[in-house]
GUTIMI-465605 format. One line per 5 residues: number of its first residue (from 1); their letters; for each residue x, y, z of N, C-alpha, C. Coordinates in Angstrom, 2 decimals, m for minus. Example, Ala and Ser with C-alpha at 12.3 -4.5 7.8 and 13.67 -1.06 7.14 Angstrom:
BEGIN
1> as> 13.19:m5.69:7.80:12.30:m4.50:7.80:13.20:m3.30:7.80; 12.85:m2.25:7.08:13.67:m1.06:7.14:12.90:0.03:7.87
//
This chain:
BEGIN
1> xxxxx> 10.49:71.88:m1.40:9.04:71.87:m1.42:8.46:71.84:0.00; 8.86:71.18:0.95:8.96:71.40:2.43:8.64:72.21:3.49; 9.20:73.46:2.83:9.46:75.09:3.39:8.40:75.70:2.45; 8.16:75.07:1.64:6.91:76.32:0.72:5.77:75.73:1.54; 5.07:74.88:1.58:4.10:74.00:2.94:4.82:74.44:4.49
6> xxxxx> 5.32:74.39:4.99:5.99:75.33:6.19:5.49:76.87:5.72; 5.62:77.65:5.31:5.58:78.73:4.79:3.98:79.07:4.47; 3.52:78.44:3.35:2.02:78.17:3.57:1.00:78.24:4.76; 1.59:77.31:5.76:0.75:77.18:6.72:1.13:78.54:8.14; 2.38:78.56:8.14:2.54:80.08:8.31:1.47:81.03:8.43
11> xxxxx> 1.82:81.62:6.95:1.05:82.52:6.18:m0.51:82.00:6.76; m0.93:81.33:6.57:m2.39:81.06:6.77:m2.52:81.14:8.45; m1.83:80.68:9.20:m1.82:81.15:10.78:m2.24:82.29:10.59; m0.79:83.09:10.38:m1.03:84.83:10.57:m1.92:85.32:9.86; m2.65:84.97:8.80:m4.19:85.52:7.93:m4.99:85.46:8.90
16> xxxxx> m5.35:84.28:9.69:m6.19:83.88:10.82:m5.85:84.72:11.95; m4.99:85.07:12.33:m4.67:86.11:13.25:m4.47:87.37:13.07; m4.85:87.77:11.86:m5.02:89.23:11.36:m6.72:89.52:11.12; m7.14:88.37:10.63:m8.59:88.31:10.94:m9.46:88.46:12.34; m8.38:87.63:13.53:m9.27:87.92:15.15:m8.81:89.04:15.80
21> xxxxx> m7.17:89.69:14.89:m7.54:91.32:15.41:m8.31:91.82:14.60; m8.54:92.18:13.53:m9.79:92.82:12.80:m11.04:93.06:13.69; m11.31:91.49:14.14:m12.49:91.75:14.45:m12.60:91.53:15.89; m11.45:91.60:16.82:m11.37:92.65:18.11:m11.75:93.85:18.02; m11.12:94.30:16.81:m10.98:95.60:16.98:m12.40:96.59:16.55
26> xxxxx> m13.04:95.75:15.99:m14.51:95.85:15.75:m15.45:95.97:17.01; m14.82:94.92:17.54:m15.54:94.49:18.68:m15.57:95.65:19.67; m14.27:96.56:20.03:m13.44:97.17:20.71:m14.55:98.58:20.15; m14.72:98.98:18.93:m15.83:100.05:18.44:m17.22:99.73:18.74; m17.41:98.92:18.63:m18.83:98.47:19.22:m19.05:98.52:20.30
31> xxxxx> m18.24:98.28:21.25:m18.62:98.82:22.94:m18.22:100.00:23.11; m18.05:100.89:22.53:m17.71:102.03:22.77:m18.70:103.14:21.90; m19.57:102.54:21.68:m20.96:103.04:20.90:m20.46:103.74:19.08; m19.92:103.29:18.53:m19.29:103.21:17.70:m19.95:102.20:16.50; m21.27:101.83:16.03:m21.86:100.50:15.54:m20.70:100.27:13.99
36> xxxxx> m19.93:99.07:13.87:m19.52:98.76:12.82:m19.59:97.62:12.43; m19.03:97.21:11.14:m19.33:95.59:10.89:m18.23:95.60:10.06; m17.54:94.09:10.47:m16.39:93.35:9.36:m17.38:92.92:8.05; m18.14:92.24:8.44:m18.64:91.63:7.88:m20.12:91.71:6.93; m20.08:91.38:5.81:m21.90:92.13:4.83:m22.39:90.63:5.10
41> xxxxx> m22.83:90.16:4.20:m23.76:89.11:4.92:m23.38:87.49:5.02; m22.90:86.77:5.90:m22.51:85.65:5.83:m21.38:85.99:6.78; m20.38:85.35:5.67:m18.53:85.53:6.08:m17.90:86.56:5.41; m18.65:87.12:4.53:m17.89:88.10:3.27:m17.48:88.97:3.70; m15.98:89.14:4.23:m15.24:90.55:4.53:m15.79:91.70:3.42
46> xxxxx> m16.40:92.89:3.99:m16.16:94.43:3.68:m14.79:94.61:3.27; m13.96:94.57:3.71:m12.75:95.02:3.71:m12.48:96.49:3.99; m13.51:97.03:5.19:m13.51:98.20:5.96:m12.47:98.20:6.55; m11.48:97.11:6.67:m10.87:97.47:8.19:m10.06:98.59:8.50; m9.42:98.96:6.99:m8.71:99.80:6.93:m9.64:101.27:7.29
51> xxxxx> m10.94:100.97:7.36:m11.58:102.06:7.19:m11.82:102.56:8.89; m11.64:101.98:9.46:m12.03:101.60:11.05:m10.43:101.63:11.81; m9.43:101.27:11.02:m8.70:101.69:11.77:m7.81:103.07:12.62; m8.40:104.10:11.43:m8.32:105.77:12.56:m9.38:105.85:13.42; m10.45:105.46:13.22:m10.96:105.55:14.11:m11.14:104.98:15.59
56> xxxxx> m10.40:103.67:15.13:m9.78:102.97:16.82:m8.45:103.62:17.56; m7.95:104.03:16.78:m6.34:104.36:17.01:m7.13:106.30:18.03; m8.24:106.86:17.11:m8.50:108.02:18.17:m9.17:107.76:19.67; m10.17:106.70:19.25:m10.59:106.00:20.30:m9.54:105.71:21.33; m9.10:105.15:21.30:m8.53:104.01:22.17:m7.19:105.16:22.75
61> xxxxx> m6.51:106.22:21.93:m6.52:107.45:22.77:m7.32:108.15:23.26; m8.47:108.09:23.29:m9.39:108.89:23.77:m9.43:108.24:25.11; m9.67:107.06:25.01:m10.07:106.31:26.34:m8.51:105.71:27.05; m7.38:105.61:26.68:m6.65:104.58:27.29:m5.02:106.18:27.56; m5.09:107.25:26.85:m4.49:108.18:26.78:m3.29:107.38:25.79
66> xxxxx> m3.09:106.54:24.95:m2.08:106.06:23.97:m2.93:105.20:22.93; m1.89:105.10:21.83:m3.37:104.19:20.75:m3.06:103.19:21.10; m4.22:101.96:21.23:m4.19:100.85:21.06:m3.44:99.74:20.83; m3.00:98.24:21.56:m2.20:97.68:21.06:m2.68:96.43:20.34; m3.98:96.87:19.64:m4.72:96.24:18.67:m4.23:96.87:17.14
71> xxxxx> m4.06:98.16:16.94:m3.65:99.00:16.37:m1.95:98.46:15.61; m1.46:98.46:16.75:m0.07:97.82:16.01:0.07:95.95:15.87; m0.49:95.14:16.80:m1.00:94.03:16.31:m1.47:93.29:14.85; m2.14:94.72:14.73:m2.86:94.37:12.93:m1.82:94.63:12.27; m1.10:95.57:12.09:0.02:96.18:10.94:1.06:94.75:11.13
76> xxxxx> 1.24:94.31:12.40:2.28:93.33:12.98:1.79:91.78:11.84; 0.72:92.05:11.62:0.21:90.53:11.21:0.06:90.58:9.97; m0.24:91.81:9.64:m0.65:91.71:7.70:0.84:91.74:7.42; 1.72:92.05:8.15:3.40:92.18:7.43:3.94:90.64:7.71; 3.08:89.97:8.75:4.00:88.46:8.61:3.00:88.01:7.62
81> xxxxx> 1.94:88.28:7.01:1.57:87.29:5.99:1.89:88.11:5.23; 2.45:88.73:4.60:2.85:89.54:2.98:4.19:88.87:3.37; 5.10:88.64:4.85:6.10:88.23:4.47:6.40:86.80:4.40; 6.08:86.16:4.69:6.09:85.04:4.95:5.05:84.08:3.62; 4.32:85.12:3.49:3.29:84.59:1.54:5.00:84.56:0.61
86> xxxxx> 5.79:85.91:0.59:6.85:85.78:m0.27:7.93:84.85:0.14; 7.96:84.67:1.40:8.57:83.71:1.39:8.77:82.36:1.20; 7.25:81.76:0.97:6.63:81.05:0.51:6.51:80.41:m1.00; 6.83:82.27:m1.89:6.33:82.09:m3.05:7.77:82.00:m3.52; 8.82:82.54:m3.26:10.02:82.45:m2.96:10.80:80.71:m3.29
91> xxxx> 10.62:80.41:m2.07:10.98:78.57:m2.16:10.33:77.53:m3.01; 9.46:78.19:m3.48:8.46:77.42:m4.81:9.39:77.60:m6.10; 9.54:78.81:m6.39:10.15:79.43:m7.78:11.58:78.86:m7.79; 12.33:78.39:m6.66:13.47:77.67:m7.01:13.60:76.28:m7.56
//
């Protein structure tokens, strides 16, 4: 039970850190005259991000001549919380 709370809090790190690249990477379109939003009104994720992310990845070749290492950051973080959620859900079920 230990490792599923280890695991938990994990997972919830890397959610939180898939959330402040999200919205770098927002941030990163917005200075680049690009107007977007994570967010509809309050805290309530859109869940655009996916929608925003070709368009940073052309950007950020446009401007840096390679894509972004916001770009692979995000993919880096939604895969430790899908992995680390199963691993989680994993040590529970035993």
């Amino acid at each position: 039970m230990e490792m599923a709370i280890v695991f938990g809090i994990v997972t919830l790190i890397m959610l939180w850190y898939n959330l402040f690249i999200s919205n770098s990477i927002v941030n990163y379109l917005n200075n680049n005259g690009h107007p977007v939003s994570l967010f509809r009104k309050g805290f309530f994720v859109k869940g655009k991000i996916f929608k925003y992310l070709p368009l940073y990845k052309e950007i950020s070749i446009k401007n840096e001549g390679k894509v972004g290492r916001l770009y692979h950051l995000f993919y880096y973080s939604l895969f430790g919380v899908f992995f680390f959620l199963l691993l989680g859900l994993l040590s529970v079920s035993k």
